[in-house]
SERO-4910 file (N, C-alpha, C, O; in steps of 0.05 Angstrom, whole numbers):
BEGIN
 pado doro    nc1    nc2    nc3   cac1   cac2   cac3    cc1    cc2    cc3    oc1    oc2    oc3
  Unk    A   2371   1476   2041   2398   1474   2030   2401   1491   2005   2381   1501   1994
  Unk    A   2421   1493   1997   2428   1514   1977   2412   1500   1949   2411   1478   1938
  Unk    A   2402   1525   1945   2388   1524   1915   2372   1489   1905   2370   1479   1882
  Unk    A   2363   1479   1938   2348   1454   1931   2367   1431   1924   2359   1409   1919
  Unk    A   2395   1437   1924   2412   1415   1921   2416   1394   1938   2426   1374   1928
  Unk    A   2411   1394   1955   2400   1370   1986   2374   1377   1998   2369   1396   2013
  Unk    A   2365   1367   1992   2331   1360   2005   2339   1337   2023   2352   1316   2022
  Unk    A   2319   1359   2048   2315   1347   2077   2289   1340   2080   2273   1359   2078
  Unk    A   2281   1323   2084   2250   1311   2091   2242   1303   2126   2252   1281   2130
  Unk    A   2232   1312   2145   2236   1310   2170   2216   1285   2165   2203   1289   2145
  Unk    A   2212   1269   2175   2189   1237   2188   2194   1236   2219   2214   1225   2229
  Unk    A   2183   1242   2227   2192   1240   2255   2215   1242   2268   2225   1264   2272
  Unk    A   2223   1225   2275   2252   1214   2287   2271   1212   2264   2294   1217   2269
  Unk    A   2265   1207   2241   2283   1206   2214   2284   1220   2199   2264   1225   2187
  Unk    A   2308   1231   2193   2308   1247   2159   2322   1231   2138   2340   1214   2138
  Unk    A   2308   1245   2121   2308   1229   2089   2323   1243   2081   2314   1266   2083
  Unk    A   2350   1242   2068   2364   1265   2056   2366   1261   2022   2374   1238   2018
  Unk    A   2363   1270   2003   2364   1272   1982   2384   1287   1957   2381   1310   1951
  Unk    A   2399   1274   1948   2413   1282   1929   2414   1298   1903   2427   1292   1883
  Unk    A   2398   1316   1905   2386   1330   1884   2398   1342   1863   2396   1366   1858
  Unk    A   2414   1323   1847   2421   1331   1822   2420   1315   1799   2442   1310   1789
  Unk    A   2399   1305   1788   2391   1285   1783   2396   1287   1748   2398   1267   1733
  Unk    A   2396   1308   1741   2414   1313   1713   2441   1303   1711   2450   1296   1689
  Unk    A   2454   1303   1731   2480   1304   1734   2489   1277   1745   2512   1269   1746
  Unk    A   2469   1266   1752   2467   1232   1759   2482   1237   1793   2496   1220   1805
  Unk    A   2476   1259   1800   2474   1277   1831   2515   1272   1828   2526   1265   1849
  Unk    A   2527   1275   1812   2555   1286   1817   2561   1299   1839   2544   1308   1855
  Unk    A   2587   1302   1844   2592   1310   1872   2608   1341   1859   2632   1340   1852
  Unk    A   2591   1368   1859   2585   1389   1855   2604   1400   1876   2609   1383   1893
  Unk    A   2619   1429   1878   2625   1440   1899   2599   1441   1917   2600   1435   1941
  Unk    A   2581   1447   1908   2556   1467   1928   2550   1433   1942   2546   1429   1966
  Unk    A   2550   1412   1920   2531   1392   1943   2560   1374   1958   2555   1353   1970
  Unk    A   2583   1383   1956   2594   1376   1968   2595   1388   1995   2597   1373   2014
  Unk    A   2595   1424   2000   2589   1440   2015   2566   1431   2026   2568   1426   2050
  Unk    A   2542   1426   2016   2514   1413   2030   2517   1390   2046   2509   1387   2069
  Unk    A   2527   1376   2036   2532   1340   2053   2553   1343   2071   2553   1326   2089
  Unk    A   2572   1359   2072   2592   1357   2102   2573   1378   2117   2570   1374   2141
  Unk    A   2562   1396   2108   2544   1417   2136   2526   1401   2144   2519   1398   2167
  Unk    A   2517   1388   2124   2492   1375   2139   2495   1353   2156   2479   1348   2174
  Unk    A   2518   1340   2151   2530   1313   2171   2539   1329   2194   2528   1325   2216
  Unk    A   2558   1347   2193   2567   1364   2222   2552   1367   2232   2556   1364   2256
  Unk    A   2524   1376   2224   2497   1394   2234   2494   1367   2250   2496   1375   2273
  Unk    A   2491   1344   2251   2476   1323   2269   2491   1322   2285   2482   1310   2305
  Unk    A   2517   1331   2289   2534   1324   2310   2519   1332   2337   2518   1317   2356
  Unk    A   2507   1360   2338   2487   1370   2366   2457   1371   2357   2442   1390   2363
  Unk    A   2443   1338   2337   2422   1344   2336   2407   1320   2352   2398   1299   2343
  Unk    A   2407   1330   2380   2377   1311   2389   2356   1304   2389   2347   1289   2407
  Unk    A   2342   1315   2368   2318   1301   2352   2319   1287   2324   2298   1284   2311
  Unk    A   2347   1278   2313   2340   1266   2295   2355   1239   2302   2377   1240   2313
  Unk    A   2345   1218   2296   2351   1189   2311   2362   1175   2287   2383   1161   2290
  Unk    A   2351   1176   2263   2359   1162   2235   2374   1175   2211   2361   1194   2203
  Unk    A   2386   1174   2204   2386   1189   2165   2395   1169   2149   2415   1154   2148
  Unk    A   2369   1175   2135   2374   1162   2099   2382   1174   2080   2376   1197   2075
  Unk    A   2399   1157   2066   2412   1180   2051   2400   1164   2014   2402   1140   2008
  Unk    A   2390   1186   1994   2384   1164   1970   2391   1193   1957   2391   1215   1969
  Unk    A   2397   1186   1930   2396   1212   1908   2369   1204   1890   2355   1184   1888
  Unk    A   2371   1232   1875   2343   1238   1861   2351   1217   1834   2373   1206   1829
  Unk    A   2328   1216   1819   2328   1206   1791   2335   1177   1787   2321   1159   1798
  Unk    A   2362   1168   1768   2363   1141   1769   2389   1124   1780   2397   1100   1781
  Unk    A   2398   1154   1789   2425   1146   1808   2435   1155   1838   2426   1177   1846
  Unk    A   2451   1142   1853   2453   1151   1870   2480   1173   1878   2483   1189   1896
  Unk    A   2496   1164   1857   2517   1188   1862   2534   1180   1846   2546   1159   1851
  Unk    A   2543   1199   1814   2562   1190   1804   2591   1197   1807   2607   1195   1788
  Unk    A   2597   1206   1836   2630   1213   1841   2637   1243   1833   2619   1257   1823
  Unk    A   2645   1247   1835   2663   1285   1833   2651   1294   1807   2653   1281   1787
  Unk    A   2636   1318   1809   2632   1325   1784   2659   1331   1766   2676   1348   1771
  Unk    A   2658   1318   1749   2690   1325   1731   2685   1346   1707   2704   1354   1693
  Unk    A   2654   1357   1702   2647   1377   1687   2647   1396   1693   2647   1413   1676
  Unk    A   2646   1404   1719   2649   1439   1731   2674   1445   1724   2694   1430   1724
  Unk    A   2673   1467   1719   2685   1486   1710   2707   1492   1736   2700   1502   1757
  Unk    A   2736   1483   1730   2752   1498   1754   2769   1517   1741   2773   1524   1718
  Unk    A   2779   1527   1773   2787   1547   1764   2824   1534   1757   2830   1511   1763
  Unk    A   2845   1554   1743   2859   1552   1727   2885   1535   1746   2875   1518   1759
  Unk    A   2903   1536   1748   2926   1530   1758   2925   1528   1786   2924   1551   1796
  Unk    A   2923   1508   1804   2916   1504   1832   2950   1495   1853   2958   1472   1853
  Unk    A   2960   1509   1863   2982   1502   1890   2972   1472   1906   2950   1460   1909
  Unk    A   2996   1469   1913   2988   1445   1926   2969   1439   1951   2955   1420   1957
  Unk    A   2978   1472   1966   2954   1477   1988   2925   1480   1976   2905   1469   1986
  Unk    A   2925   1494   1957   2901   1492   1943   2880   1471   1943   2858   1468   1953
  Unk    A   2901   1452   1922   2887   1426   1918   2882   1408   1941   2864   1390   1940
  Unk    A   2900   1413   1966   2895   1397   1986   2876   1405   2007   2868   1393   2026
  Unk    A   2871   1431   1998   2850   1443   2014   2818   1432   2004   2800   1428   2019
  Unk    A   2817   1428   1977   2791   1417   1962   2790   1384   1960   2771   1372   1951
  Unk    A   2814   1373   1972   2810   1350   1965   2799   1342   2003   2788   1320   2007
  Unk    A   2804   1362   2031   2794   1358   2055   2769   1362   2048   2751   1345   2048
  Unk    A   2766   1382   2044   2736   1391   2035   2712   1362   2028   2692   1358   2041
  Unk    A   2721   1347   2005   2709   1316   2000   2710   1306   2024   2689   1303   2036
  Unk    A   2739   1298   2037   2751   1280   2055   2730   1273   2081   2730   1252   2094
  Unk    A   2710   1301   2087   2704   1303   2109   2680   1302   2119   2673   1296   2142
  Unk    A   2661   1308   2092   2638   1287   2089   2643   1264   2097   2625   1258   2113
  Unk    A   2657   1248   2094   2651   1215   2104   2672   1214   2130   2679   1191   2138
  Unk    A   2679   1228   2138   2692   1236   2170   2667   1242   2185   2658   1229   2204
  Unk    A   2655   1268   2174   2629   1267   2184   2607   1251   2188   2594   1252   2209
  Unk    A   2603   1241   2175   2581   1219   2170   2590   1192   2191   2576   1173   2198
  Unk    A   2605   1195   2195   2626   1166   2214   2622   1177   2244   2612   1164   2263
  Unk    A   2633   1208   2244   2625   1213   2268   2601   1224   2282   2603   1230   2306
  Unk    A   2577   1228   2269   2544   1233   2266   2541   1209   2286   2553   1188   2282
  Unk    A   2528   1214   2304   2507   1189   2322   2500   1187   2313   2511   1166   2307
  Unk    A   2472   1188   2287   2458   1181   2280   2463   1151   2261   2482   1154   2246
  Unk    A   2453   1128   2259   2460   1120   2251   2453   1119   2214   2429   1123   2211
  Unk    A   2467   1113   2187   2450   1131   2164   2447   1094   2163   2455   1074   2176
  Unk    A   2428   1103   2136   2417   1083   2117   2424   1095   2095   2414   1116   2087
  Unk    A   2447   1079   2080   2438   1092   2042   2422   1076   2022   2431   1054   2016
  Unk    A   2403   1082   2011   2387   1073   1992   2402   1076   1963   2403   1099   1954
  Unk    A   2413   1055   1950   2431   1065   1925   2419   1050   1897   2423   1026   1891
  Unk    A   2402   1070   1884   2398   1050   1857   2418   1061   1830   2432   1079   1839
  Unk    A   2422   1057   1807   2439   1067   1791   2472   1062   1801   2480   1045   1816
  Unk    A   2486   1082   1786   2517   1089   1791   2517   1102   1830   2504   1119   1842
  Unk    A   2534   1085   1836   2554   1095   1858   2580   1090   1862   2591   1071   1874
  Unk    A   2595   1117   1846   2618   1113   1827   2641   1130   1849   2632   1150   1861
  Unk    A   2665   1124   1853   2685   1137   1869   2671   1148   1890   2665   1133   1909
  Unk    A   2662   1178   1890   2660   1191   1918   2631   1182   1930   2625   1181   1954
  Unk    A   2614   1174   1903   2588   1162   1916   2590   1136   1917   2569   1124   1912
  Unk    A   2603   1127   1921   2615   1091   1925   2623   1095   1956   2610   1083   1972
  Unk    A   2647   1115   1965   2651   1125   1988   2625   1135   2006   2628   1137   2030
  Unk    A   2605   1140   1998   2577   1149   2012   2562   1123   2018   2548   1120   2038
  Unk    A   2565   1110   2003   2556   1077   2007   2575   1068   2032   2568   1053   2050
  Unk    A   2589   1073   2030   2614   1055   2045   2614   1062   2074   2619   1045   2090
  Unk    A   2609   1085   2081   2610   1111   2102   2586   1105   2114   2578   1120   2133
  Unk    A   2571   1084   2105   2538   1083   2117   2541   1069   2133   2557   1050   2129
  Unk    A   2528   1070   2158   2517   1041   2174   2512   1012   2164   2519    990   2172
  Unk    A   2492   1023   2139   2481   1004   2132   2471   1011   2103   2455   1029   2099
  Unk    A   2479    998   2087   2465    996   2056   2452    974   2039   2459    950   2037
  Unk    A   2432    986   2028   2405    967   2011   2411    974   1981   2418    998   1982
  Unk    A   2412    968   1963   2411    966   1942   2384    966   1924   2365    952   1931
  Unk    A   2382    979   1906   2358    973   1883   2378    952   1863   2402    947   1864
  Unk    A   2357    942   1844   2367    915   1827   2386    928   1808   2400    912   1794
  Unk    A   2389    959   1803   2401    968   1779   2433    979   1791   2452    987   1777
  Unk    A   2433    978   1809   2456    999   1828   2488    972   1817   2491    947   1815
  Unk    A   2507    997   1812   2536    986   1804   2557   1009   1816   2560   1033   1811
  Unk    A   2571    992   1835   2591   1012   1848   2614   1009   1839   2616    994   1819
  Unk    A   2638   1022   1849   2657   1013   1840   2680   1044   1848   2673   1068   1848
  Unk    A   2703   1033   1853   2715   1065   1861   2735   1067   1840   2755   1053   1835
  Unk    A   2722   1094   1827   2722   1098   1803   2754   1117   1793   2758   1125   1771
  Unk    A   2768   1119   1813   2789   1147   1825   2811   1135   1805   2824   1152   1792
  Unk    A   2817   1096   1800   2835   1091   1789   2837   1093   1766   2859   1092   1755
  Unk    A   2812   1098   1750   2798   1093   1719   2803   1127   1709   2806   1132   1685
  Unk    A   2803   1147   1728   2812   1177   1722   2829   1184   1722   2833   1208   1718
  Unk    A   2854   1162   1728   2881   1171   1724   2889   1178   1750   2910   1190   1753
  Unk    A   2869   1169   1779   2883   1175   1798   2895   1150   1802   2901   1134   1785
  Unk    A   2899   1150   1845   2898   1120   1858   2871   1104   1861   2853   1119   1870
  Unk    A   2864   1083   1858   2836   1078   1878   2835   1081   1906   2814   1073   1917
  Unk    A   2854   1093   1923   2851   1087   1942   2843   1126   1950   2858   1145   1947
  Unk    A   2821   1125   1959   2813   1156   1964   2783   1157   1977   2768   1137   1974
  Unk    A   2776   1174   1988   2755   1184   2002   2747   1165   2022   2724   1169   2029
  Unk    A   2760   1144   2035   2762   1134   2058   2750   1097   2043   2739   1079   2055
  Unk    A   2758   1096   2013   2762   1068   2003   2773   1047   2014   2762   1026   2020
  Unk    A   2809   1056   2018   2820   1038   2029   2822   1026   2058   2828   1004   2065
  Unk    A   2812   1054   2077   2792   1050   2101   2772   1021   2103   2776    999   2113
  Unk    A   2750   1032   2090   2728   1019   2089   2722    991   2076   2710    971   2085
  Unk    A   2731    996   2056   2722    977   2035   2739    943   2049   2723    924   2049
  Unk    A   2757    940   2056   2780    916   2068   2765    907   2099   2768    885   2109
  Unk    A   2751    926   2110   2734    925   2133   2706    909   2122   2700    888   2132
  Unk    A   2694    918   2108   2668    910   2091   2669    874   2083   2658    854   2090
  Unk    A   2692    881   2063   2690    852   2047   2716    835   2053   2718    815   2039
  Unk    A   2735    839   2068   2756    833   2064   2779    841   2052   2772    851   2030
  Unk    A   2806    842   2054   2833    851   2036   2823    845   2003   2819    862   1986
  Unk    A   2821    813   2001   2823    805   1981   2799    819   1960   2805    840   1948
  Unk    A   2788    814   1959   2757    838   1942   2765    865   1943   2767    879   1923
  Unk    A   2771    872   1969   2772    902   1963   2805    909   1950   2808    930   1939
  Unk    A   2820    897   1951   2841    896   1930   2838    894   1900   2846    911   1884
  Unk    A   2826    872   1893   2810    868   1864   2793    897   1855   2796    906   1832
  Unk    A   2779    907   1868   2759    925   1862   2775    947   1864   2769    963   1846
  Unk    A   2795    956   1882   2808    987   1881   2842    986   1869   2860   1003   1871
  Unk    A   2844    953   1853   2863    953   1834   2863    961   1807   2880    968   1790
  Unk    A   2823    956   1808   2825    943   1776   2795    972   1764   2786    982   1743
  Unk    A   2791    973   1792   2766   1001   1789   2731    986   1773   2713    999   1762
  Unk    A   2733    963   1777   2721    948   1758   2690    950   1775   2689    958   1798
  Unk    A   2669    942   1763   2648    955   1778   2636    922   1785   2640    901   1773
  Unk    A   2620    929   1813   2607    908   1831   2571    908   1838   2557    918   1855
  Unk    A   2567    895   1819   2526    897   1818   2522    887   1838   2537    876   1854
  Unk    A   2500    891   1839   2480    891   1864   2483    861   1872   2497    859   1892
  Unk    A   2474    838   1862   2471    813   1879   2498    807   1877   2500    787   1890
  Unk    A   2522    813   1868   2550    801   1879   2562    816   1905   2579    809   1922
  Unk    A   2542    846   1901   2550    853   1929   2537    848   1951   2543    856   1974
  Unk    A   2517    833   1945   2501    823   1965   2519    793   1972   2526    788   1995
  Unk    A   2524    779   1952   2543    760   1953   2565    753   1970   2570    730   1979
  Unk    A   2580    780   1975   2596    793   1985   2590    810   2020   2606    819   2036
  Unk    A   2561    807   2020   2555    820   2047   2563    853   2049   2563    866   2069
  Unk    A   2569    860   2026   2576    883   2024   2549    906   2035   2552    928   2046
  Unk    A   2526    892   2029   2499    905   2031   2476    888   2054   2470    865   2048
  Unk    A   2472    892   2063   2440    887   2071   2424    869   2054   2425    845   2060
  Unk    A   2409    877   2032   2402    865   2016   2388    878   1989   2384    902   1991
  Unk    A   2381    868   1969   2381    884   1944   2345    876   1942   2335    856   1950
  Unk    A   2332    896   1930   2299    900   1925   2299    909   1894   2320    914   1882
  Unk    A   2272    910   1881   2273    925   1862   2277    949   1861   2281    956   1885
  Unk    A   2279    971   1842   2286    998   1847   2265   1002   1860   2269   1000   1885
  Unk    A   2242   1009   1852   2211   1010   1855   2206   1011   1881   2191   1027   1892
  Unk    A   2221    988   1895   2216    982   1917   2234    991   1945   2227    988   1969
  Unk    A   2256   1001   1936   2273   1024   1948   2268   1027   1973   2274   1015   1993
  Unk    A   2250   1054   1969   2245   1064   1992   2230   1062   2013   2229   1077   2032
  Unk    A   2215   1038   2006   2202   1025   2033   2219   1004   2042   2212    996   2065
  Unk    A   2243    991   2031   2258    974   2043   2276    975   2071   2290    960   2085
  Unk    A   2269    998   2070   2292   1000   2099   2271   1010   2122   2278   1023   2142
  Unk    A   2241   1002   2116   2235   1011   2135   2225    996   2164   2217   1007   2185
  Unk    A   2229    962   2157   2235    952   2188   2258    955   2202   2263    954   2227
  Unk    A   2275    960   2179   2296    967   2194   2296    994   2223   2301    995   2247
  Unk    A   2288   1011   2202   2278   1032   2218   2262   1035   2242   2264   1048   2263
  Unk    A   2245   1020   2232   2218   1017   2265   2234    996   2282   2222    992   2303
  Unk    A   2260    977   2280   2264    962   2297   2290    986   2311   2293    985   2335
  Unk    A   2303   1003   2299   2321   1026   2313   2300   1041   2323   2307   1048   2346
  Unk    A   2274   1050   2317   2269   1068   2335   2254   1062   2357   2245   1081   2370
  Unk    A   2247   1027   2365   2237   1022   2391   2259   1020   2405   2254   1009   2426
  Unk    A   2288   1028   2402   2311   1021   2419   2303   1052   2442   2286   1069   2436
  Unk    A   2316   1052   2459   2335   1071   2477   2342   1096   2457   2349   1087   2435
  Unk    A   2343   1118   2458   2354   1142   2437   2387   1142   2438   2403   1146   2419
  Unk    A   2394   1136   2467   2424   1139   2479   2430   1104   2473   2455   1101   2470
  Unk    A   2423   1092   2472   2432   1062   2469   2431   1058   2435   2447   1042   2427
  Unk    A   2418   1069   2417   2433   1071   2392   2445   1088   2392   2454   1082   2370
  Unk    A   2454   1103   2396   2479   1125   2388   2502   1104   2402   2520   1094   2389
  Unk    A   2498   1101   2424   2528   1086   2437   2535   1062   2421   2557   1053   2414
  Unk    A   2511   1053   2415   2524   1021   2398   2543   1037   2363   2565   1030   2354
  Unk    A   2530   1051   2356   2545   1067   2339   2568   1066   2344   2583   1050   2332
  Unk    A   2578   1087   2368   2600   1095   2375   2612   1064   2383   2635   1057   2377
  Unk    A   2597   1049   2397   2617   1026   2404   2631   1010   2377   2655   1004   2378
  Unk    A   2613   1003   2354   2633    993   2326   2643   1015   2321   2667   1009   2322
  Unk    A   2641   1031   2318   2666   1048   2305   2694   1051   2313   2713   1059   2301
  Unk    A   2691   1041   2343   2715   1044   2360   2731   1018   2369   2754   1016   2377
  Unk    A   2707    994   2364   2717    963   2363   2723    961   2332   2742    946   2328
  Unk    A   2714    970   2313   2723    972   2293   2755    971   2291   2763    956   2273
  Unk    A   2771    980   2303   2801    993   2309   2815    986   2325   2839    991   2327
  Unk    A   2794    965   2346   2805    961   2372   2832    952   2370   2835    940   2348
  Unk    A   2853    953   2383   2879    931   2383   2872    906   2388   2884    887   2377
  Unk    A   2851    903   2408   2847    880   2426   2821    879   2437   2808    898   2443
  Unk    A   2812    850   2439   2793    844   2446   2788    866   2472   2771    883   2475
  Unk    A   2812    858   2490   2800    866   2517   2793    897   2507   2774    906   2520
  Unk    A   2804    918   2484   2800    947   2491   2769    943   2483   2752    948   2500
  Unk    A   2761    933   2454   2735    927   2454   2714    919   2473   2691    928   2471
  Unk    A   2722    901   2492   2709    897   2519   2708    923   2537   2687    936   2537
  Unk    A   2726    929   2550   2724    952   2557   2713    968   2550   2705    982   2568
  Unk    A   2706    977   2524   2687   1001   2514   2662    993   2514   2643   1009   2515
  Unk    A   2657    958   2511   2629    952   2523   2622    956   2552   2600    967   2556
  Unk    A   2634    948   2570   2637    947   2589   2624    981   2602   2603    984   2615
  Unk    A   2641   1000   2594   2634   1030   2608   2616   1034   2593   2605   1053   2603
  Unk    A   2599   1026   2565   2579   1034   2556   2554   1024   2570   2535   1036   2579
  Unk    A   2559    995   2570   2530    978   2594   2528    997   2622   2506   1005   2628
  Unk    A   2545   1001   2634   2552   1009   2666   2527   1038   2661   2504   1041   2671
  Unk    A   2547   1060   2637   2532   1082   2637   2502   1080   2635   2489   1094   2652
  Unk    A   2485   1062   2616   2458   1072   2608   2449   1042   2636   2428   1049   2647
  Unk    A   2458   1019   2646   2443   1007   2659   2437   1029   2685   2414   1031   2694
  Unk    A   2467   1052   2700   2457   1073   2717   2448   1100   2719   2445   1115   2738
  Unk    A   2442   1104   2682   2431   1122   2683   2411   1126   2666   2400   1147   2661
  Unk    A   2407   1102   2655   2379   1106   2639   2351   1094   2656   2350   1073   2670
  Unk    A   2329   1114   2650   2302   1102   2665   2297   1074   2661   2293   1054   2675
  Unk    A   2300   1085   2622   2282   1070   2601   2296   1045   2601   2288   1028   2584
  Unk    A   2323   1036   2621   2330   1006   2618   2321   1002   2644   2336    985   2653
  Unk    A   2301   1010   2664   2291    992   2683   2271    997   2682   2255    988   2699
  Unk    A   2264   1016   2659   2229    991   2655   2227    977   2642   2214    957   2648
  Unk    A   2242    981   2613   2243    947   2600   2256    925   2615   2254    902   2606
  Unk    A   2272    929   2641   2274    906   2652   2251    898   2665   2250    875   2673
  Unk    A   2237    910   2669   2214    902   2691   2193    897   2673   2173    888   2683
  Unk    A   2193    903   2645   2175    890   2624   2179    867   2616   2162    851   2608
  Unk    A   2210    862   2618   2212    827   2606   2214    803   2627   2212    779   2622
  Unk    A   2218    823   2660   2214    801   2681   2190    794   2685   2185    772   2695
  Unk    A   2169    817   2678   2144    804   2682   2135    792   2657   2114    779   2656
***
């Protein structure tokens, strides 16, 4: 990745993605904003990677838009709305990636890295991590980078109203409190925390996690029970007639 600003770590079946701006408390830079939507698109045709974790370097995991780079002078509205897709699509991407991510978040995960938390499958916490979407506290809305999306899905209207009214920040065990997370470890202890998680996704089917993926994301929205059924329904049909690997684990658990 450009000039070491996302580090990719291959582990087998999983990549480790890394936030490498760790001076900057990994800010959301043009270049690593450019890095994190290629690299999420990039999984869209990748059939060897089954997992991604996502953590930043140093003692944070992402403190939101860098607001110290240097822009350039007087911006049109196409302009600005062209840079503000640009953010938007990282966590479009990341939603529509099969893979399923893990984010590991210790420190600040502030507006757009609050949105990278949010955009995850699944998130763990270190004991120091404080989120919070940070957009209303800069003089924007809180409601941005797929907040008002996500966040009312997560915890409910009520919380995620409080939090993207008031921009007010949410530690680790109230977001655990909240079910917002998985569950919270020491920092220290981070990055080995997600890893039953991991070994219990990668004894699945390769095509039976990607589909369960795709199936919340789409019951996520459903109108109705029955459309949600239905999308279970043609997902079971597909892999029970065309996967091997579900009639030999059936013939592993009948015997």
């Amino acid at each position: 990745m450009t000039d070491n600003i996302l580090l990719v770590e291959k582990r087998g079946d999983v990549e480790w993605v890394t936030m490498n701006r760790p001076e900057s408390l990994n800010a959301l830079s043009s270049e690593l904003v450019k890095a994190l939507r290629r690299y999420f698109e990039e999984k869209y045709d990748d059939a060897d990677t089954r997992i991604v974790v996502l953590r930043g370097a140093g003692r944070a995991f992402c403190a939101g838009l860098d607001l110290k780079e240097p822009r350039s002078g007087e911006r049109t509205p196409t302009q600005a709305l062209k840079g503000q897709s640009n953010i938007r699509d990282i966590y479009k991407a990341m939603r529509k990636c099969p893979q399923p991510i893990i984010s590991l978040v210790k420190g600040a995960a502030c507006g757009g890295g609050f949105s990278l938390a949010l955009a995850s499958d699944i998130r763990i916490l270190g004991a120091s991590a404080k989120l919070n979407a940070a957009y209303l506290t800069i003089g924007l809305t809180g409601c941005d980078m797929g907040s008002s999306y996500f966040l009312p899905r997560l915890v409910g209207a009520s919380l995620a109203s409080e939090l993207l009214l008031t921009g007010r920040f949410i530690e680790a065990e109230e977001a655990l409190q909240h079910r917002l997370v998985s569950k919270v470890v020491a920092d220290e202890e981070l990055d080995g925390a997600a890893d039953e998680m991991i070994a219990a996704m990668l004894a699945t089917s390769r095509l039976g996690l990607q589909l369960t993926k795709d199936a919340l994301n789409f019951s996520i929205d459903a109108p109705s029970m029955d459309a949600a059924m239905a999308m279970e329904d043609r997902q079971q049909i597909l892999m029970s007639l065309t996967s091997d690997e579900f009639s030999q684990r059936r013939e592993k658990y009948q015997n």
